[in-house]
TIKOL-899327 format. One record per residue (C-alpha): residue number from 1; residue in one letter; y, z, x negated. Coordinates in Angstrom, 1 decimal. Layout:
N
seq_type_c2_c3_c1
NUM_A_Y_Z_X
...
END
This chain:
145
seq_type_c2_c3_c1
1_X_-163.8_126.2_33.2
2_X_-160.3_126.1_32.3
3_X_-157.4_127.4_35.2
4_X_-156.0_123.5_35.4
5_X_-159.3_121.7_36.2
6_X_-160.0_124.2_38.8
7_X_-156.7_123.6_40.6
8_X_-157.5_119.5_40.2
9_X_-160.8_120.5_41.8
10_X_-159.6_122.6_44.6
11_X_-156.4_120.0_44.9
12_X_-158.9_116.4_45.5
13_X_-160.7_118.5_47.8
14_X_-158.1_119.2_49.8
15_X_-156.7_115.8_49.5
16_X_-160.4_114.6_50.9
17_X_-160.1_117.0_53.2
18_X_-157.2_115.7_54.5
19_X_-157.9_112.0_54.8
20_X_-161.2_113.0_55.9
21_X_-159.7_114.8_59.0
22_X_-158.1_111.8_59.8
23_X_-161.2_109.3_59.2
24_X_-163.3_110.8_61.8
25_X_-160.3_111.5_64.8
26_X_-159.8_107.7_63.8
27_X_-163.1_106.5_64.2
28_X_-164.3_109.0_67.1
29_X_-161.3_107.7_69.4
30_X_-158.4_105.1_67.7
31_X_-156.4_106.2_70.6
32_X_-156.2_110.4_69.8
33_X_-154.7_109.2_66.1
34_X_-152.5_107.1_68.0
35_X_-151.3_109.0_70.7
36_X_-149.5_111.2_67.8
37_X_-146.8_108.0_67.5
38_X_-146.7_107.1_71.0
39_X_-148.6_104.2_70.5
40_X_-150.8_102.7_73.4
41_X_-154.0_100.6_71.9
42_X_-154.5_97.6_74.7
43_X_-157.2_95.9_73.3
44_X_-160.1_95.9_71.3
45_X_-158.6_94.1_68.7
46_X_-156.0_97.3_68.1
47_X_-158.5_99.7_68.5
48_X_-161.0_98.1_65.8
49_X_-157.9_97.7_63.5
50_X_-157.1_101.5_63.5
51_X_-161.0_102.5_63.6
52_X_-160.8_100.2_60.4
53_X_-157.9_101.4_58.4
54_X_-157.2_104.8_59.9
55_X_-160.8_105.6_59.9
56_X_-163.1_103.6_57.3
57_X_-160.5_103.5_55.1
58_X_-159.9_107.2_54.7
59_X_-163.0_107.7_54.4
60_X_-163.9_105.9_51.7
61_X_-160.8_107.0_49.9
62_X_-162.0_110.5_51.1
63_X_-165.4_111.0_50.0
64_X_-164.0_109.4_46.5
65_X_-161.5_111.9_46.4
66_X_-164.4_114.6_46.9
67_X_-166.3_113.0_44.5
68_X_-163.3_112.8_41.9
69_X_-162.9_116.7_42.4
70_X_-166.7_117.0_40.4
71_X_-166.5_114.0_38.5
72_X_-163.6_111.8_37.6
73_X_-161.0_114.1_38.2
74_X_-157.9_111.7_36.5
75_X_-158.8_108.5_38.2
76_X_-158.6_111.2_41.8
77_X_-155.2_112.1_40.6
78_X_-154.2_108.8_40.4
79_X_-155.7_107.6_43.2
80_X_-154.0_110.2_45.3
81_X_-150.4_109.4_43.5
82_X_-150.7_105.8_44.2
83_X_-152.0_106.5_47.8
84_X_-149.8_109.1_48.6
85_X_-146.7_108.2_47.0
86_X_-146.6_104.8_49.1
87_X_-146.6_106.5_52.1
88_X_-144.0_108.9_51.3
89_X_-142.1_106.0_49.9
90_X_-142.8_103.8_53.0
91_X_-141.6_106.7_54.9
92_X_-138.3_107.2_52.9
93_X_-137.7_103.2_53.2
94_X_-137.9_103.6_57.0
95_X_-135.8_106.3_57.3
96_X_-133.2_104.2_55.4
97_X_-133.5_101.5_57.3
98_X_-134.4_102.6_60.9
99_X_-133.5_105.9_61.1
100_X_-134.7_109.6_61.4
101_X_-138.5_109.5_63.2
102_X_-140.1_112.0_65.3
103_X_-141.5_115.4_64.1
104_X_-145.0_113.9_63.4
105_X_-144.0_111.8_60.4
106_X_-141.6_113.6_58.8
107_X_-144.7_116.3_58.8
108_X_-146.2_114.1_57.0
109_X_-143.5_112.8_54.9
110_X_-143.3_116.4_53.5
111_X_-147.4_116.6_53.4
112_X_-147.8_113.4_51.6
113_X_-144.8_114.1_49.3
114_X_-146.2_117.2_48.4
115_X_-149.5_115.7_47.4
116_X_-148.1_112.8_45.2
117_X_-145.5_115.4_43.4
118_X_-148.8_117.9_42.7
119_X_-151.0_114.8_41.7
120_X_-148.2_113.5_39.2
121_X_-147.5_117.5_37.9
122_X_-151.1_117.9_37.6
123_X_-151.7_114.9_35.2
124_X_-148.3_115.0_33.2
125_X_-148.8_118.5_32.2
126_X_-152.7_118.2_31.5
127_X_-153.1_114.7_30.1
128_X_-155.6_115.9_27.5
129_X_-157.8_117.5_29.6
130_X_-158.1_114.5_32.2
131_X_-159.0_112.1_28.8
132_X_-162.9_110.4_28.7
133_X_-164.2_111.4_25.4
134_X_-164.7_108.5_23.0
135_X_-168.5_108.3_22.5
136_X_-169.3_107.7_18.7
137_X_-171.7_104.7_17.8
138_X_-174.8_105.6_15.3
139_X_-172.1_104.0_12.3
140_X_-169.5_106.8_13.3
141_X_-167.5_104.2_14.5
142_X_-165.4_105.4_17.8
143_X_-166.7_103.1_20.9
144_X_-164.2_102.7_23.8
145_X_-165.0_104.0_26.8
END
């Protein structure tokens, strides 16, 4: 296999990886994700809400993202641009407008921006190889895929 789809593979795995770390803290115990902002969940309401997004969320997005890494690497790439890249940009906006935040986020300011850059490098400089094959009909005719 060539040296660029490996690094794709080994790059969505570590991307579902990621969001898969934070899935199960989320839906173990809301609060533990929580705590890391300084955010107190009074209610069940809160807590479902993070169990939700935080946790079923990320997963989902996770175990796509390991599945991408075997089988539809490009749409995994651009899954993790678009996901990634609107956090870092949602973090970027809020440091313009409310200030510098805590250690925590800008960790994962650089994390996330370093995942969106490496998502958007690995597709611009392999487009080819991240292309669905045109499957050919009995006529010869090229059928979209």
């Amino acid at each position: 296999m060539k040296t660029h789809l490996w690094i794709s593979r080994i790059f969505l795995i570590l991307l579902g990886l990621s969001a898969l770390n934070i899935a199960l803290q989320a839906i173990a115990d809301p609060q533990t994700v929580m705590n890391f902002v300084d955010v107190q969940l009074g209610n069940v309401t809160a807590r479902n809400s993070i169990r939700a997004l935080y946790g079923g969320v990320n997963l989902a997005f996770a175990l796509f993202w390991l599945y991408a890494a075997f089988r539809a690497r490009r749409e995994g790439l651009i899954l993790g641009a678009l996901y990634t890249g609107g956090f870092s940009l949602g973090r970027l906006l809020s440091i313009a407008l409310d200030g510098m935040p805590g250690a925590f986020a800008m960790q994962w300011l650089v994390v996330e921006s370093v995942f969106a850059v490496g998502a958007i490098v690995l597709l611009a400089l392999y487009p080819k190889a991240y292309q669905i094959p045109a499957t050919v009909s009995s006529a010869g005719r090229p059928i979209p895929g």
